[in-house]
N, C-alpha and C positions, 0 to 999 in steps of 0.2 A: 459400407463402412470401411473405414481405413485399418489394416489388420498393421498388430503390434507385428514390428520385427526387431533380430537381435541386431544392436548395433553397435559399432566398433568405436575408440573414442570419437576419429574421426566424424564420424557421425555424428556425433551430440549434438544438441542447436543450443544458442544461445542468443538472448538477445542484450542488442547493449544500445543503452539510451545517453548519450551527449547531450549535454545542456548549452544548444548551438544556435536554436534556429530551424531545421527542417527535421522533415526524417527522409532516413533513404534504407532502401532494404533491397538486397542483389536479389536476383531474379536467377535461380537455379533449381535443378530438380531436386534436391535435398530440403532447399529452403519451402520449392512448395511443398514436400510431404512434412516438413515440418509443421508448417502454417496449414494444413492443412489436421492435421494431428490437435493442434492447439483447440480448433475449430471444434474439433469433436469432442473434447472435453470440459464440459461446462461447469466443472466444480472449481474448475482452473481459469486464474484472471490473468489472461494471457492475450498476445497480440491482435489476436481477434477480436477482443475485449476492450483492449486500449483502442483501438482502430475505430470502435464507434464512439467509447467516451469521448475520444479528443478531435471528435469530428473533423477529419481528417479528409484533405481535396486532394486527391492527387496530379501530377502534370509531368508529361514528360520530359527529360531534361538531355537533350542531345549531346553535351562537351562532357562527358564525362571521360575520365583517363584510366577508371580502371576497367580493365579486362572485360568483367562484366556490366552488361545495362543496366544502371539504377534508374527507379522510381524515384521522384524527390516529393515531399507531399510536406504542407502547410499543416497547424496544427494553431488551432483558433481556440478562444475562452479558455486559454488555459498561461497561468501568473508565468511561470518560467520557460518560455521557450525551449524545446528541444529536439534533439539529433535520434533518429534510431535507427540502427543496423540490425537485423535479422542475417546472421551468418552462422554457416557451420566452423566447428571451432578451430582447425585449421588454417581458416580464412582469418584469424586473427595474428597469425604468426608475422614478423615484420612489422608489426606495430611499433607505435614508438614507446619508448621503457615508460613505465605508470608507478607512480606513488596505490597502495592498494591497502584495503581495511576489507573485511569479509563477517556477515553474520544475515541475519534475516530482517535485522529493524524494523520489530513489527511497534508499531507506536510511535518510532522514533524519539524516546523519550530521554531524562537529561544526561544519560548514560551514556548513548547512543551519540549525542550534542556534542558531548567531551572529545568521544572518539574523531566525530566528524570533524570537529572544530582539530585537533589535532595534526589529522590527518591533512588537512585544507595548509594549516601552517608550515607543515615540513616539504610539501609538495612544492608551494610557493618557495620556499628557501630551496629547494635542489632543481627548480625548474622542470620538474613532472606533470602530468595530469595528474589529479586528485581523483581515485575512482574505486568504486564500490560493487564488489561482489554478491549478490541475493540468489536468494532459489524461490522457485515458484514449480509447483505450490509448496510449503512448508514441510519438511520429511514427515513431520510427528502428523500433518494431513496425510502425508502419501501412504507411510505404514499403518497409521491405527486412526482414519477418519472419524471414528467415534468416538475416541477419546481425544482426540487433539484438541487444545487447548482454543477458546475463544480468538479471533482475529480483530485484532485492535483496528488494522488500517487496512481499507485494500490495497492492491497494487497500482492504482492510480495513487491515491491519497499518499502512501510511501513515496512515490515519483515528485509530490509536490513539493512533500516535504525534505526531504534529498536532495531537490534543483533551491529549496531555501537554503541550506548549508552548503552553497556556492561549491557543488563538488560538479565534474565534469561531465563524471562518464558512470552510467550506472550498468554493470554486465548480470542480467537476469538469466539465471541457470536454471533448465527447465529440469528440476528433479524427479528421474524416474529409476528403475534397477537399475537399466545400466551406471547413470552418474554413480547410482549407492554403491555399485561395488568396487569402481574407482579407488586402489590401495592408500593410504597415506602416500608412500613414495613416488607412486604415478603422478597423485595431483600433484604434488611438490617440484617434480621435475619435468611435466609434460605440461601441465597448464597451467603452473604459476608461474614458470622459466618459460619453456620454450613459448607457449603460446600466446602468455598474457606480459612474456616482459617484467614481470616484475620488478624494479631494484629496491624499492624499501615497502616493508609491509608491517599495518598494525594490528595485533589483537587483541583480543580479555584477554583478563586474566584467569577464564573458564574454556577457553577454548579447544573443541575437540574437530578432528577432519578424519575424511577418508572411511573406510566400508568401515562398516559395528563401531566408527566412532573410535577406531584405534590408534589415529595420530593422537600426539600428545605435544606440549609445547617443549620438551626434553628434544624428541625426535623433529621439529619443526625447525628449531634454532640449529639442532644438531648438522644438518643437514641442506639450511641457509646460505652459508659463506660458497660451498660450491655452485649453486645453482645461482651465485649470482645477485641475492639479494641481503637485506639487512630487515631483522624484527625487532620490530618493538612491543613490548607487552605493557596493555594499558591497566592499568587499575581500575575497580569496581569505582562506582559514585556514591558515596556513601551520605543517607540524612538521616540525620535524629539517628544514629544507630544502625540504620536498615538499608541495605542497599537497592540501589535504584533498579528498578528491572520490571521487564514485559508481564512477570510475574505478581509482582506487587502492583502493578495499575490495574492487571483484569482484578487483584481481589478488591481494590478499593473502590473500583466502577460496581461490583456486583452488590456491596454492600452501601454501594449509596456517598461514598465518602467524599465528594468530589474536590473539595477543600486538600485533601492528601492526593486526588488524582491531578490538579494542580500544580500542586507541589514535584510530582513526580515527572510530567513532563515538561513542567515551565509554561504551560496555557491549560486552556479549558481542553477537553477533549470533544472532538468532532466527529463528526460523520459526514463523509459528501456524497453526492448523487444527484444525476438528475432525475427532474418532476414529469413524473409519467402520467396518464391520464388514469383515472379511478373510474368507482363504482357511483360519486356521485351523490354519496350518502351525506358526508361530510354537508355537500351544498344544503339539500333536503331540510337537514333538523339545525340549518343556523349557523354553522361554522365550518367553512366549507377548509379542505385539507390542502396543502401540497405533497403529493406521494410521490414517495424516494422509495425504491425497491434493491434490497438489500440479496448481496449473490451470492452471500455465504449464512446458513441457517442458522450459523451456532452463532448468537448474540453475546459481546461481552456483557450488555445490563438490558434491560426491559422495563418497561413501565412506562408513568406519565412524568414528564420534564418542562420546566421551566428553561428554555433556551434562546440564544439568539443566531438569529438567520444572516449569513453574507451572499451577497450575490443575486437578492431576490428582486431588486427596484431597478427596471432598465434605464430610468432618468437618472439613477444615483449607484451606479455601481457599486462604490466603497461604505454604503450604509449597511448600517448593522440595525436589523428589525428585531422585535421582541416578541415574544412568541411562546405557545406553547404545544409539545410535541407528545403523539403517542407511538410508542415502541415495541411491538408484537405481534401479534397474531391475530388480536379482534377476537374475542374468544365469543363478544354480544351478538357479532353478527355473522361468524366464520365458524361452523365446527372445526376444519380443518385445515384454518388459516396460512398462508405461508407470512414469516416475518416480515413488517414493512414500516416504514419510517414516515407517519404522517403528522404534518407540520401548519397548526393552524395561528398566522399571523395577525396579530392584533390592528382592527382598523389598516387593513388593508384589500386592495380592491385593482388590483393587474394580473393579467394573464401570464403564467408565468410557464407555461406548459412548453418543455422542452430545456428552461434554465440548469443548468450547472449550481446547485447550494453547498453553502458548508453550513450544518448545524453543529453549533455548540453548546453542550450539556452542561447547564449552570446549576442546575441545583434538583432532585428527586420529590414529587410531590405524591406520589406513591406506588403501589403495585398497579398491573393490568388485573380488574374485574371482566365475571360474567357476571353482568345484569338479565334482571328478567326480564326488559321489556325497551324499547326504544325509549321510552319517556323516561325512565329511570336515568339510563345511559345519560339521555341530554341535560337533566337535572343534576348530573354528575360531572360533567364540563364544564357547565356555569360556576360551577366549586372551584375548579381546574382553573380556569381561564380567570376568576377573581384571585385566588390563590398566587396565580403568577403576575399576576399586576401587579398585586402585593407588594411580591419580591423585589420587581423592577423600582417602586416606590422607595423602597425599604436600602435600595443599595447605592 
């Protein structure tokens, strides 16, 4: 096992993903103990991670000008093409200056939209890259795992939706002590100047940085014009009163609301994954599943859903199938189920084992039961699956 060591900022790894075309990732001893670090942590949806969702070929690529060998590697079934760099963060200095926005966009919801949409237009006017700052995994997972709040998107599904809002470059910051103890003033002068280039940057207007959270936006702006760059503070998204945030979607997903979880981030809310092979149950009693295995336990909602499937008809790519999903555990036939996303399509009949889906949550037809017996359970589907016909009729 790969033993923690202290490390200097130098050292920090990051990754940063361009919406280009390939990926390429330099080949050094830092980068492998980083990807190698990644590897060993499975709570964390990290290059390791990305590398098999985006089913990823590699090829060697001999012209290359810089210093180091790249790997150049294709990245197949996925909507927006893109670039990725594995470097330590040094290797970023000499970049070219980037238009820059920073937060965690879990959901990416229409708050998030504003910033991004924002941030894409001033870029465009001042001829910068457009590019976005995240952390992986989330601090409030890294300090207190057990209370850290529900995860709206993974780190693929943020990538997709990020390469939607036409932005260029996304710089994933792998958050561990060291980043956390990072001063306000370091980040501000060491890796938003020196490293990252910065010349204009956007934030909330909630914005905290640096160790305990002790930058403030007073100290941000204050500290700005030397380092070379210009801030902008965005205003919250305010609806019906309430403002838009990661906060307000997990509670409207929990309680069912999906009409306000709509509203919140401007679509349905989804889940994507590929379809892994099962237990086979599904087949058995008449409605056989597609399962999606989900990598992080804490569920923003659970239950049974009326939803529609993208991605699942190899003769029709862009069709949207109807369907209905369950989200849990299996309590009928798992005592100590792990969370999983099973997806059974109506009047449907293709192998779909290995596809890339996005499912989207339309509407809650109610909790996850323990039944007492398989017969039950199946008599309780046919409810399910008429119930969701229903819907599809009805809307």
């Amino acid at each position: 096992m790969l033993k923690h060591r202290s490390q200097s900022l130098q050292d920090l790894s990051l990754l940063s993903f361009d919406f280009s075309g390939n990926i390429q990732f330099h080949h050094s001893e830092e980068t492998r103990r980083c990807t190698e670090y990644s590897k060993l942590t499975s709570k964390q949806e990290n290059y390791s991670l990305l590398r098999k969702s985006f089913q990823i070929t590699t090829h060697n690529n001999q012209a290359q000008t810089r210093p180091a060998r790249l790997k150049q590697a294709k990245i197949n079934n996925f909507k927006a093409p893109m670039l990725m760099h594995t470097w330590r963060r040094k290797s970023i200095c000499a970049k070219k200056p980037i238009a820059l926005t920073i937060g965690n966009f879990d959901g990416v919801h229409l708050g998030h939209q504003a910033m991004l949409n924002r941030l894409r237009n001033v870029a465009d006017q001042r001829d910068l890259p457009a590019c976005v700052m995240t952390f992986e995994p989330h601090p409030r997972e890294f300090f207190a795992p057990d209370q850290a709040p529900a995860r709206l998107t993974s780190l693929r599904r943020k990538l997709e939706l990020l390469a939607q809002s036409r932005i260029d470059c996304v710089h994933v910051c792998r958050f561990n002590y060291d980043f956390a103890r990072i001063s306000p003033e370091e980040f501000i002068q060491r890796i938003l100047n020196k490293e990252l280039s910065v010349r204009w940057l956007l934030v909330g207007d909630d914005f905290r940085f640096g160790a305990r959270r002790s930058g403030d936006l007073a100290m941000l702006q204050a500290l700005s014009t030397e380092n070379g760059f210009e801030v902008e503070i965005m205003p919250s998204v305010i609806i019906d009163e309430h403002r838009v945030s990661s906060t307000a979607t997990r509670r409207a997903l929990a309680h069912g609301n999906f009409d306000a979880v709509k509203q919140l981030l401007g679509k349905p809310y989804s889940i994507t994954g590929r379809v892994v092979d099962g237990d086979k149950l599904g087949k058995q009693i008449g409605f056989p599943t597609a399962n999606i295995p989900l990598r992080h336990h804490c569920l923003p909602l659970s239950g049974i859903f009326v939803v529609a499937v993208h991605g699942a008809s190899a003769s029709s790519p862009t069709a949207v199938l109807p369907g209905v999903a369950s989200l849990g555990v299996r309590p009928t036939v798992h005592d100590n189920g792990q969370p999983i996303l099973e997806v059974h399509l109506f009047d449907f009949n293709q192998d779909i084992y290995g596809r890339h889906l996005q499912v989207d949550f339309l509407h809650k037809l109610r909790n996850e039961e323990k039944y007492a017996d398989l017969d039950t359970l199946v008599e309780q589907i046919k409810k399910d699956v008429a119930q969701a016909k229903d819907f599809f009729l009805m809307t």
